[in-house]
ZADO-1210 file (C-alpha; in nm, 4 decimals, padded with zeros to 6 digits):
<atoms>
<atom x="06.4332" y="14.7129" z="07.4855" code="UNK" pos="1"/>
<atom x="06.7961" y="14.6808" z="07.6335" code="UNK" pos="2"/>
<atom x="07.0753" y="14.8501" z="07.4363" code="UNK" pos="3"/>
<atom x="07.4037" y="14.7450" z="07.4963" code="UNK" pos="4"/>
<atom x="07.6174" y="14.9609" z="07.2425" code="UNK" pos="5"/>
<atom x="07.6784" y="15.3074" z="07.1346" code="UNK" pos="6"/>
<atom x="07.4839" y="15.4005" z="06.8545" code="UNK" pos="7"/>
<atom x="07.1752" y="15.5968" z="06.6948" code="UNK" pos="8"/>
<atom x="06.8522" y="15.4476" z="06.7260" code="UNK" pos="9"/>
<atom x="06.5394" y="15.5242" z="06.5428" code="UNK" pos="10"/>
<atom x="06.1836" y="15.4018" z="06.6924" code="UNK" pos="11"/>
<atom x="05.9386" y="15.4297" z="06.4596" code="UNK" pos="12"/>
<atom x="05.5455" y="15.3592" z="06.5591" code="UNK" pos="13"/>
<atom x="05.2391" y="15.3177" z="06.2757" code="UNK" pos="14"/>
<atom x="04.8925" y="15.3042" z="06.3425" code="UNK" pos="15"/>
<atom x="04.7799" y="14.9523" z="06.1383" code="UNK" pos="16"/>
<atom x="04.4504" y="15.0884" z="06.0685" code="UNK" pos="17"/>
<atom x="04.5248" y="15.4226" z="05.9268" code="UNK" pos="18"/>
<atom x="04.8995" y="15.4273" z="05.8165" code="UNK" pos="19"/>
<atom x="04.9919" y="15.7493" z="06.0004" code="UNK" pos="20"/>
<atom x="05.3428" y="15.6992" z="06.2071" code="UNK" pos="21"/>
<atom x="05.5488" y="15.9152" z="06.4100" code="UNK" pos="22"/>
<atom x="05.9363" y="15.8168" z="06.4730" code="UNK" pos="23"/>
<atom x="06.1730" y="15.9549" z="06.6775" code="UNK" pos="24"/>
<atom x="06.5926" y="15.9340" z="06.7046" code="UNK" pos="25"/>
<atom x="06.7843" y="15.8128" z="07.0139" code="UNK" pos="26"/>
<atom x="07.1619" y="15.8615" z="07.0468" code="UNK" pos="27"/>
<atom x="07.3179" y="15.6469" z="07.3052" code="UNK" pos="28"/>
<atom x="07.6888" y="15.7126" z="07.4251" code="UNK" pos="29"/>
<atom x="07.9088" y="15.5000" z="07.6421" code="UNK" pos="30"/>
<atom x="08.0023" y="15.6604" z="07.9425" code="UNK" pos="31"/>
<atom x="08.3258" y="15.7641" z="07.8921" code="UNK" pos="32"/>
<atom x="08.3866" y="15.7019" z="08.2729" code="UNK" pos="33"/>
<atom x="08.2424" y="15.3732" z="08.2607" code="UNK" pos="34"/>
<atom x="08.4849" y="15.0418" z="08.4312" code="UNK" pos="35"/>
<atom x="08.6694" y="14.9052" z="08.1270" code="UNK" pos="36"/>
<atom x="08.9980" y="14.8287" z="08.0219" code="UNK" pos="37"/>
<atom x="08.9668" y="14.5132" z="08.2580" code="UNK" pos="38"/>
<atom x="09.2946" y="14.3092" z="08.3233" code="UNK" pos="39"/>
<atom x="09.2506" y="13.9704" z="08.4939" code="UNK" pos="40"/>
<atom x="09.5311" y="13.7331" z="08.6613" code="UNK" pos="41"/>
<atom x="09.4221" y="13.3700" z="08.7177" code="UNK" pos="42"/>
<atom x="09.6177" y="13.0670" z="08.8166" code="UNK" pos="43"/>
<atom x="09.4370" y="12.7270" z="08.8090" code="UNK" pos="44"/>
<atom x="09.4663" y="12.4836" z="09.0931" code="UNK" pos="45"/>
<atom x="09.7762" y="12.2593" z="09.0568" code="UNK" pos="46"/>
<atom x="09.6205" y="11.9484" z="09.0935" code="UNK" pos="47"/>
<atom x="09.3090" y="11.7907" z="09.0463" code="UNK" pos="48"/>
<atom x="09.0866" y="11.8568" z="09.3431" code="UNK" pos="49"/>
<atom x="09.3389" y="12.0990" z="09.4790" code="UNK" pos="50"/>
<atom x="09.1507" y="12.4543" z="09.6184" code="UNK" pos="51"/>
<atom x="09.4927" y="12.6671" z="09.5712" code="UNK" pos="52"/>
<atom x="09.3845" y="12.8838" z="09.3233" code="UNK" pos="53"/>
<atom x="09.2975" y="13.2192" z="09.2016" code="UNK" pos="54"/>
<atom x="09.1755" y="13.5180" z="09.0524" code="UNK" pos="55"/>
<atom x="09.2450" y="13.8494" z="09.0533" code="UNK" pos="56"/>
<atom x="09.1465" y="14.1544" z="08.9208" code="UNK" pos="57"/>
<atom x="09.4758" y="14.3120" z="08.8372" code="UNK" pos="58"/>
<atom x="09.3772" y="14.6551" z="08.6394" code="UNK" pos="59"/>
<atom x="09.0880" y="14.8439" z="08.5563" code="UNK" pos="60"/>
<atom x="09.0270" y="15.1949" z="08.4047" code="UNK" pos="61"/>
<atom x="08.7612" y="15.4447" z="08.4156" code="UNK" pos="62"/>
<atom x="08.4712" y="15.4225" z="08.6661" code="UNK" pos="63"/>
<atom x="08.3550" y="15.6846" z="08.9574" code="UNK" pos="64"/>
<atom x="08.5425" y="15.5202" z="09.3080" code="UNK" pos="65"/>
<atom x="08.4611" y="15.3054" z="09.4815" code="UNK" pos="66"/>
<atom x="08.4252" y="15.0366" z="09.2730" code="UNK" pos="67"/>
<atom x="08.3175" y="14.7234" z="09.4085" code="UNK" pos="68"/>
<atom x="08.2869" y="14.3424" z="09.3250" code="UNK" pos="69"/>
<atom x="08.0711" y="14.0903" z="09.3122" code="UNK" pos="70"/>
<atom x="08.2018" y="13.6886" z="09.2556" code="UNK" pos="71"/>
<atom x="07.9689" y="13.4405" z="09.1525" code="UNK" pos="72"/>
<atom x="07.6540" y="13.6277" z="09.2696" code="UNK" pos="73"/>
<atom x="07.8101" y="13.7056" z="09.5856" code="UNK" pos="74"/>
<atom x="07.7459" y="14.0210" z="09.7646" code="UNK" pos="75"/>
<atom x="07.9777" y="14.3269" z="09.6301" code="UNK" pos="76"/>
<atom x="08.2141" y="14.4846" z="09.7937" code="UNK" pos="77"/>
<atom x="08.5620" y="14.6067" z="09.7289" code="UNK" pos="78"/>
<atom x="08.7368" y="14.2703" z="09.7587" code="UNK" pos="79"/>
<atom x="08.9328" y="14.2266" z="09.4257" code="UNK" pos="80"/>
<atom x="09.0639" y="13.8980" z="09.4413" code="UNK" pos="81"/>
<atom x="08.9615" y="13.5601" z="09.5591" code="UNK" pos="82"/>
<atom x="09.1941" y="13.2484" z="09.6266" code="UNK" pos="83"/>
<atom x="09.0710" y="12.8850" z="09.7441" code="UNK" pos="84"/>
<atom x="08.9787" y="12.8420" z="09.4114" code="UNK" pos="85"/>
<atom x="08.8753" y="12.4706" z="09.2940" code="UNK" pos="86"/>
<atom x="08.8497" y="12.4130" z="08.8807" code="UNK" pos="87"/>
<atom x="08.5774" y="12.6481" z="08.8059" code="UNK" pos="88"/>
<atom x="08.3640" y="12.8724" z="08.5310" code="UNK" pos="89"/>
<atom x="08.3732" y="13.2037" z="08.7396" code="UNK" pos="90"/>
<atom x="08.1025" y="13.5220" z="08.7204" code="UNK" pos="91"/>
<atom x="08.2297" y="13.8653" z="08.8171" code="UNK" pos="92"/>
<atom x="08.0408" y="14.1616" z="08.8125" code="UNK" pos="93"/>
<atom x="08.1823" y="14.5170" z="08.8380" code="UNK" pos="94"/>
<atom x="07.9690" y="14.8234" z="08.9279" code="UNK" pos="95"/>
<atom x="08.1029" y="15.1717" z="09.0701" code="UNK" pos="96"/>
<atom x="07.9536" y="15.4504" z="09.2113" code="UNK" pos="97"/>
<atom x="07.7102" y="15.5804" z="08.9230" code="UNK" pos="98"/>
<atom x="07.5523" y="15.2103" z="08.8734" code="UNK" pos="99"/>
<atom x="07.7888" y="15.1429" z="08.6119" code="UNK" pos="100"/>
<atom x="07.7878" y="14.7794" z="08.5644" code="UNK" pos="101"/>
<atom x="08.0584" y="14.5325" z="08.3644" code="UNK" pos="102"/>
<atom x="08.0072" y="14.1672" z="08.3567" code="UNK" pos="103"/>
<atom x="08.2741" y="13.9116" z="08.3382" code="UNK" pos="104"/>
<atom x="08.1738" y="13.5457" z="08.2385" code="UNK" pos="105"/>
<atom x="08.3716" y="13.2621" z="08.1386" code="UNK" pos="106"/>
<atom x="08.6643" y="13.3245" z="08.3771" code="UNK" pos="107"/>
<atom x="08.7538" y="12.9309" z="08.3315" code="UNK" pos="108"/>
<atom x="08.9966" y="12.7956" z="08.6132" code="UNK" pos="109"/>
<atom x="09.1296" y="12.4678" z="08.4265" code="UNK" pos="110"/>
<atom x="09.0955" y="12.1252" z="08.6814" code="UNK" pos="111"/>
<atom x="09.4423" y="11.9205" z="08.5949" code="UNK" pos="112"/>
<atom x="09.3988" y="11.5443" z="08.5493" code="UNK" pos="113"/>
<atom x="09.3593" y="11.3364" z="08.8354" code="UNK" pos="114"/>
<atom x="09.6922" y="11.1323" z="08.8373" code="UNK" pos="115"/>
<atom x="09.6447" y="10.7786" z="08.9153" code="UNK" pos="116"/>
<atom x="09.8443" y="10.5030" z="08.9331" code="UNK" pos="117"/>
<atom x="09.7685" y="10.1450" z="08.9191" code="UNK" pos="118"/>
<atom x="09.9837" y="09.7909" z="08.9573" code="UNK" pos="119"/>
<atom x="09.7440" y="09.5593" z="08.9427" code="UNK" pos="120"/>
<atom x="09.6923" y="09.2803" z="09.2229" code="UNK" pos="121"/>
<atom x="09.8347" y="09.0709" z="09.4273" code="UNK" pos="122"/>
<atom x="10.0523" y="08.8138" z="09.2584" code="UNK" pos="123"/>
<atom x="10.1406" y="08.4165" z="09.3817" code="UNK" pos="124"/>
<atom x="10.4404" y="08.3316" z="09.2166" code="UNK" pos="125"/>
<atom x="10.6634" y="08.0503" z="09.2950" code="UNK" pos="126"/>
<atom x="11.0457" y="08.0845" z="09.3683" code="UNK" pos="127"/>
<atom x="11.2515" y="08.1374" z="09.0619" code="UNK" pos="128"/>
<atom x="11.0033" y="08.3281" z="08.8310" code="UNK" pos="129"/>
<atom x="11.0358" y="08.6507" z="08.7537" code="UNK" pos="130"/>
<atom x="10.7542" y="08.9716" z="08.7587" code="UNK" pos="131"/>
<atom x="10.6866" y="09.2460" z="08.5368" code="UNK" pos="132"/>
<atom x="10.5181" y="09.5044" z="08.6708" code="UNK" pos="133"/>
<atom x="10.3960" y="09.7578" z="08.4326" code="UNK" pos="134"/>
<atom x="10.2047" y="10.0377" z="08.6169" code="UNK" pos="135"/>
<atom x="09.8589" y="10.1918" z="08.4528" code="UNK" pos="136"/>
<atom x="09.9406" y="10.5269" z="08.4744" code="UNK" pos="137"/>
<atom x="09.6310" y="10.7836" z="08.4274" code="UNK" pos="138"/>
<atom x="09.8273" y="11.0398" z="08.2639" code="UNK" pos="139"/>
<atom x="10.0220" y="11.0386" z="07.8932" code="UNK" pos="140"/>
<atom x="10.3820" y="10.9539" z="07.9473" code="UNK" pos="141"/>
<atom x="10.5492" y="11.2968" z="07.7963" code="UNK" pos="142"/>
<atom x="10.3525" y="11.3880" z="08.1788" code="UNK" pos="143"/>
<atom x="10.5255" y="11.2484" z="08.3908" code="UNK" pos="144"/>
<atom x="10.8045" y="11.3959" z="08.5117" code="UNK" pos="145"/>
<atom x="10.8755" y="11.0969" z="08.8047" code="UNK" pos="146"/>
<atom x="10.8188" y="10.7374" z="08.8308" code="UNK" pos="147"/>
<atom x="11.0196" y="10.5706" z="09.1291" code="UNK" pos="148"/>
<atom x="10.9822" y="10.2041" z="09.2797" code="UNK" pos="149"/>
<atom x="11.0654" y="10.0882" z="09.5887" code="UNK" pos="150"/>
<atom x="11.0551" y="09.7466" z="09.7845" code="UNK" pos="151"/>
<atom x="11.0420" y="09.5678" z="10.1340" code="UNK" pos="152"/>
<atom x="11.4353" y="09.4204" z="09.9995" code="UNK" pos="153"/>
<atom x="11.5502" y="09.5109" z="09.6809" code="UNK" pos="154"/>
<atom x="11.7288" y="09.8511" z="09.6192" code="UNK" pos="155"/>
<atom x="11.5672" y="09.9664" z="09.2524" code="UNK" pos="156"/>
<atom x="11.7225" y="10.1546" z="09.0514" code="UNK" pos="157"/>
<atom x="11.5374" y="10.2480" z="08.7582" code="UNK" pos="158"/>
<atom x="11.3866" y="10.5855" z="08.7999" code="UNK" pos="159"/>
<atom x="11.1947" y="10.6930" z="08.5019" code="UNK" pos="160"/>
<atom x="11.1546" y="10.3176" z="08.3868" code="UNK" pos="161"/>
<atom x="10.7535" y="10.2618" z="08.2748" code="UNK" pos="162"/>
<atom x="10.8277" y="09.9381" z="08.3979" code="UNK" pos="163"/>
<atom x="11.0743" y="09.6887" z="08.5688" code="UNK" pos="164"/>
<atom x="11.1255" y="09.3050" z="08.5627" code="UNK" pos="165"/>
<atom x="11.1976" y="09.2292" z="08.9143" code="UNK" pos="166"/>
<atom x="11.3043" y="08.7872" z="09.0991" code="UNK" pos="167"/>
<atom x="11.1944" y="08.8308" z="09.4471" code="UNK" pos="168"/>
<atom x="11.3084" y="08.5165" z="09.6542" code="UNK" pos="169"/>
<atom x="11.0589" y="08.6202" z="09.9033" code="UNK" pos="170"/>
<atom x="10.7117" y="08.7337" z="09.9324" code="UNK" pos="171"/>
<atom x="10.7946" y="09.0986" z="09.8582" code="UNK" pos="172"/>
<atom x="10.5700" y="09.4416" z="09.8391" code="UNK" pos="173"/>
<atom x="10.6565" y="09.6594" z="09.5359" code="UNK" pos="174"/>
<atom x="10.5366" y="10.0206" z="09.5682" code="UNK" pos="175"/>
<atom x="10.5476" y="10.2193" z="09.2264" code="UNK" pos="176"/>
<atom x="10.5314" y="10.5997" z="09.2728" code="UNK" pos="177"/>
<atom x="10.4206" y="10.8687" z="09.0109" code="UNK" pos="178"/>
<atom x="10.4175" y="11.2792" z="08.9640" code="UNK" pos="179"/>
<atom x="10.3565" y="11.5139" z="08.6806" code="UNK" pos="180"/>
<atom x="10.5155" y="11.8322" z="08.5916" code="UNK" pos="181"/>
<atom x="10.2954" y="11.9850" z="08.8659" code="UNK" pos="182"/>
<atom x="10.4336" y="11.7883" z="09.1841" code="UNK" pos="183"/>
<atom x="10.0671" y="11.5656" z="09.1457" code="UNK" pos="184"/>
<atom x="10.1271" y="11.2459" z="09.2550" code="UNK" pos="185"/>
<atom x="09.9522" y="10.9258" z="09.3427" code="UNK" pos="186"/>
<atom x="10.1008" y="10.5717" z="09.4548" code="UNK" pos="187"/>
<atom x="10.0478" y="10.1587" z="09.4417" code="UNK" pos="188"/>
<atom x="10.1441" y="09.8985" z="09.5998" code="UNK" pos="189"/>
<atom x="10.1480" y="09.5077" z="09.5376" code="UNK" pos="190"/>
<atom x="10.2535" y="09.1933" z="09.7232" code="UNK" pos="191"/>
<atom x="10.4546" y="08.8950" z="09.5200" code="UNK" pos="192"/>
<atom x="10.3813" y="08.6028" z="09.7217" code="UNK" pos="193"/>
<atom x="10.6655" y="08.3720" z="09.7058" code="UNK" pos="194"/>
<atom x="10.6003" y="08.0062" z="09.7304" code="UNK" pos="195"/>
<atom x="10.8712" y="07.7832" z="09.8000" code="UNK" pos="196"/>
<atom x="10.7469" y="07.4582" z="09.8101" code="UNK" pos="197"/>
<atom x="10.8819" y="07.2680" z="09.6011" code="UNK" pos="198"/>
<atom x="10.7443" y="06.9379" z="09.3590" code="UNK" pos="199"/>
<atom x="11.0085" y="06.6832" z="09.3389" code="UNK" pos="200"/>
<atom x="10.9727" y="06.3504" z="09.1980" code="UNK" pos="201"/>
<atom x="11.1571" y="06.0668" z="09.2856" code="UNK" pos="202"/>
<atom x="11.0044" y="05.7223" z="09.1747" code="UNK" pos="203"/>
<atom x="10.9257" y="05.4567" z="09.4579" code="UNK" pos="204"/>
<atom x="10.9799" y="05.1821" z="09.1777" code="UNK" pos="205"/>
<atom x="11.2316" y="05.1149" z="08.8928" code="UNK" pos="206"/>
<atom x="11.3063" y="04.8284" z="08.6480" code="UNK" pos="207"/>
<atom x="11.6747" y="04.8619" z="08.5070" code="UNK" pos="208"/>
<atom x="11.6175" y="04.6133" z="08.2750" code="UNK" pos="209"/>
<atom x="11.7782" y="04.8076" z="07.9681" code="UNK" pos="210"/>
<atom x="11.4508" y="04.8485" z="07.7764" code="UNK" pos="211"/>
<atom x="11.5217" y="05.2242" z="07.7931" code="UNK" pos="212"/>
<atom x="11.1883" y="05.2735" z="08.0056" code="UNK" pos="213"/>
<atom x="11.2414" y="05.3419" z="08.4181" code="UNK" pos="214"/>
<atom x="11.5855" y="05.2000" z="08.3772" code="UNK" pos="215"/>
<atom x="11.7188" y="05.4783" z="08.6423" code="UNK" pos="216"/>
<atom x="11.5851" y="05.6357" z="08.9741" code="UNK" pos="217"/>
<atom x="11.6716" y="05.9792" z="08.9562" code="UNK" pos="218"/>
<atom x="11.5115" y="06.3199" z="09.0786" code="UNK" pos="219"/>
<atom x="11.2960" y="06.5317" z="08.8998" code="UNK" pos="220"/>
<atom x="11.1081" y="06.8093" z="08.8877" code="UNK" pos="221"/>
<atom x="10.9269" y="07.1240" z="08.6793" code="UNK" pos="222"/>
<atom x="10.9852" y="07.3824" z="08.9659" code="UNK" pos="223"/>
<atom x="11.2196" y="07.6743" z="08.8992" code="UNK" pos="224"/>
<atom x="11.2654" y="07.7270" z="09.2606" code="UNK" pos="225"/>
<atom x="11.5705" y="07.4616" z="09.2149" code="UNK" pos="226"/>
<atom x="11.9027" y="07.6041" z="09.2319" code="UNK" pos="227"/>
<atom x="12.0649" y="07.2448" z="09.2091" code="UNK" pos="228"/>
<atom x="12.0630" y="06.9311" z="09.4137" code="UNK" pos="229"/>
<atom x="12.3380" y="06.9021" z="09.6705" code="UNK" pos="230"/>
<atom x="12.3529" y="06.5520" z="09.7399" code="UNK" pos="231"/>
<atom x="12.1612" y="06.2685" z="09.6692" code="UNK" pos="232"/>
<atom x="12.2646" y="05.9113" z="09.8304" code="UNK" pos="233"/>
<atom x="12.0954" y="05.5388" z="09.8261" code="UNK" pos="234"/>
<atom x="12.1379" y="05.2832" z="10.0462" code="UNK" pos="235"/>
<atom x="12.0641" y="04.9179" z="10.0994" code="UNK" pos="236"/>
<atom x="11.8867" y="04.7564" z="10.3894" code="UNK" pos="237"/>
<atom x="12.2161" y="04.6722" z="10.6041" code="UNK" pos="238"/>
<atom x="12.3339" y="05.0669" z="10.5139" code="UNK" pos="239"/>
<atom x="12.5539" y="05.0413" z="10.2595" code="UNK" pos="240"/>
<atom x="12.5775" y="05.3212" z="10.0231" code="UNK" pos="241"/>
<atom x="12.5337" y="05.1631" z="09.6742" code="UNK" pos="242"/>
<atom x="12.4737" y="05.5167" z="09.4691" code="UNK" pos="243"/>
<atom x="12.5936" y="05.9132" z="09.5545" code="UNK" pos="244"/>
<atom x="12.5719" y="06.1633" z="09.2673" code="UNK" pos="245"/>
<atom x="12.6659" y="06.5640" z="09.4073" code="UNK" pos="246"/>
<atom x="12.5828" y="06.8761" z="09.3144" code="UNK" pos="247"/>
<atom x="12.3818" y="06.8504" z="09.0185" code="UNK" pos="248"/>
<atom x="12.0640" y="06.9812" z="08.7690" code="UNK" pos="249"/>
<atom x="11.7479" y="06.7547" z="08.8577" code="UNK" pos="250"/>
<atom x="11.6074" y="06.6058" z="08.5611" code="UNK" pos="251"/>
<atom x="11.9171" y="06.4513" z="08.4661" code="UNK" pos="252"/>
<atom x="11.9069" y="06.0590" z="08.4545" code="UNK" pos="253"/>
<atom x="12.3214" y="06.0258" z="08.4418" code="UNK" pos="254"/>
<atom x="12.2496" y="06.1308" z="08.7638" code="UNK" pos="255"/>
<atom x="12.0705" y="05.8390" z="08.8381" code="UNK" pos="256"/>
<atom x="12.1549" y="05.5535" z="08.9792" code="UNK" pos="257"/>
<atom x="12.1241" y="05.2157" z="08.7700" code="UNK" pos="258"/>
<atom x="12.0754" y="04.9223" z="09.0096" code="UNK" pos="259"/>
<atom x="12.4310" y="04.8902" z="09.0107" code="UNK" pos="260"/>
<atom x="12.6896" y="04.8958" z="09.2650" code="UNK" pos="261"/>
<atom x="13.1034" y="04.8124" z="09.1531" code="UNK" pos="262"/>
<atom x="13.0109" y="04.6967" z="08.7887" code="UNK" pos="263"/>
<atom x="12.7576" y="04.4237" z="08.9476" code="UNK" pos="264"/>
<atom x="12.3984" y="04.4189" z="08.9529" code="UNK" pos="265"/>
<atom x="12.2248" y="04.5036" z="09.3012" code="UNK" pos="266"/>
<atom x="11.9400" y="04.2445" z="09.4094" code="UNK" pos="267"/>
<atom x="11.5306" y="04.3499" z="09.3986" code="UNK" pos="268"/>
<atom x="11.5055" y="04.5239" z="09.7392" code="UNK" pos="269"/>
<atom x="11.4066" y="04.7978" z="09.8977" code="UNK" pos="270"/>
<atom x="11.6668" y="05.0682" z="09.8960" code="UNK" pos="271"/>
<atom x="11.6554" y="05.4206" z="10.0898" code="UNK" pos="272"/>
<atom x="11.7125" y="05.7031" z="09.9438" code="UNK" pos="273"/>
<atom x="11.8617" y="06.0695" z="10.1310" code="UNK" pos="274"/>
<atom x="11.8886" y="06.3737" z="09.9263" code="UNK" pos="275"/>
<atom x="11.9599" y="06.7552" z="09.9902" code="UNK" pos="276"/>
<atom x="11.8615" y="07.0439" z="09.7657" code="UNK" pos="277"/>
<atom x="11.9509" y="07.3972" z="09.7856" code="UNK" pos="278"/>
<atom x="11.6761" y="07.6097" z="09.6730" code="UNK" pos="279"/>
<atom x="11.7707" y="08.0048" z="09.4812" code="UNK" pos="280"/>
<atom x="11.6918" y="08.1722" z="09.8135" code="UNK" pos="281"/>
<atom x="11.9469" y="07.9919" z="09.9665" code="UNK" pos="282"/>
<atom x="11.7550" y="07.7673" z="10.1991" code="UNK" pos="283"/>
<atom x="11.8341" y="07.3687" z="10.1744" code="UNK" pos="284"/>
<atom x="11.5831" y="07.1042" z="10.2112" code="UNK" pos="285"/>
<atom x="11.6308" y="06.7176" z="10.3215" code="UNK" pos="286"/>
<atom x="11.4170" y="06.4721" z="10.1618" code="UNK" pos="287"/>
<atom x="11.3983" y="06.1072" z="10.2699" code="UNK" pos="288"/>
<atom x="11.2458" y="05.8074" z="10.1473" code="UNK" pos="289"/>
<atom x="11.2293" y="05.4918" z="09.9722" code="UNK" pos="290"/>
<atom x="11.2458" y="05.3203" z="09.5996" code="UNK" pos="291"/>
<atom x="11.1945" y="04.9289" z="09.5467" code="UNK" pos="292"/>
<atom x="11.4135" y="04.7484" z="09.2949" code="UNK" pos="293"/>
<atom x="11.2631" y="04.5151" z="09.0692" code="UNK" pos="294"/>
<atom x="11.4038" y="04.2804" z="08.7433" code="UNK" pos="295"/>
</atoms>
């Protein structure tokens, strides 16, 4: 039988068959001498995955010299402290030079939380909309002790924001960087693709008959790459200009034109149309074509 604390023991043996029994006392005593009194000093590694840190044994009392060491089964010897240390459940064993032996379990080195941070994918957008990028961050908020963004363009200014509405006019790559209290950090990236083709509609036929239905040819569109429409001009076959309208919203028919030229009604034909829009990133487009007249 092992005994691990002080104490008096009594052993006490009986033979079944006749009932005679002999017993006999046992005193044990600590040795006085014996390593105790054990101080440790651990720090944890700082971030997840991190081998920085370590373990130490800082004090100890009693015990014949030398006293040596042993770390998770390792050999012993009179190394005292051990560093490279990964998140770990640690084993030391103490023994000086009587065979007095102390075991220390449970030495827990704590792994932080991986940080993580994640803005999703790629987005197609088209000119004019706006992005909200909201990062998925793998820590709690109150843990973060940094969030910064960044861009190919834009200057950002909105450090500590969890997240930012942002109107690229180009295809732009948004990187969103994060740290804890520790210094851990992790970063993400994603492209806004910017599409600037634009969907206008200009009709290649109108009746302006005044039954309220096509009366006009005018431009539209549902794009809110748009900033406004420049110029827009019609002309007849010989090249007259019969209709101009300037800088205006599309989807407005009183910027139309009406068939009409100097209070007088224009004659079915075919009439050309020139127009120039100016898009929100600043570039201007020409479109050309042709709408037929018909009453």
């Amino acid at each position: 039988m092992n005994v691990t604390i002080d104490g008096t023991f009594i052993l006490t043996v009986t033979e079944i068959k006749t009932g005679c029994f002999d017993r006999d006392t046992v005193v044990i005593t600590s040795d006085p001498d014996r390593p105790q009194g054990i101080e440790i000093e651990r720090v944890s590694p700082t971030c997840y995955g991190y081998k920085d840190g370590y373990i130490k044994i800082s004090k100890i009392q009693g015990g014949a010299p030398p006293i040596l060491y042993s770390f998770n089964g390792g050999p012993y010897s009179s190394i005292n402290s051990w560093t490279n240390l990964s998140g770990s459940n640690n084993i030391i064993r103490i023994k000086d030079a009587n065979g007095c032996e102390l075991t220390l379990d449970n030495i827990v080195l704590i792994e932080p939380p991986l940080v993580t941070v994640n803005v999703g994918n790629d987005t197609l957008i088209h000119l004019g909309d706006t992005v909200i990028i909201e990062p998925e961050i793998s820590i709690p908020d109150d843990q973060v002790s940094v969030i910064t963004y960044s861009s190919d363009y834009d200057f950002i200014n909105c450090s500590g924001c969890f997240h930012i509405t942002v109107y690229p006019n180009q295809t732009t790559t948004y990187t969103v960087e994060v740290k804890d209290k520790n210094g851990c950090s992790d970063k993400d990236s994603k492209k806004i693709i910017v599409q600037k083709g634009v969907n206008i509609f200009i009709p290649n036929i109108f009746t302006p008959n005044g039954d309220g239905n096509n009366d006009k040819v005018f431009i539209s569109t549902n794009d809110k790459e748009i900033k406004h429409i420049l110029s827009f001009q019609i002309y007849d076959r010989w090249g007259e200009k019969v209709f101009e309208a300037k800088n205006f919203q599309p989807n407005d028919p009183n910027n139309g034109w009406d068939g009409n030229l100097k209070g007088q009604k224009c004659n079915p034909a075919v009439y050309v149309y020139w127009t120039e829009i100016e898009l929100f990133d600043g570039t201007r487009m020409t479109l050309k074509g042709d709408v037929t007249l018909m009453r």
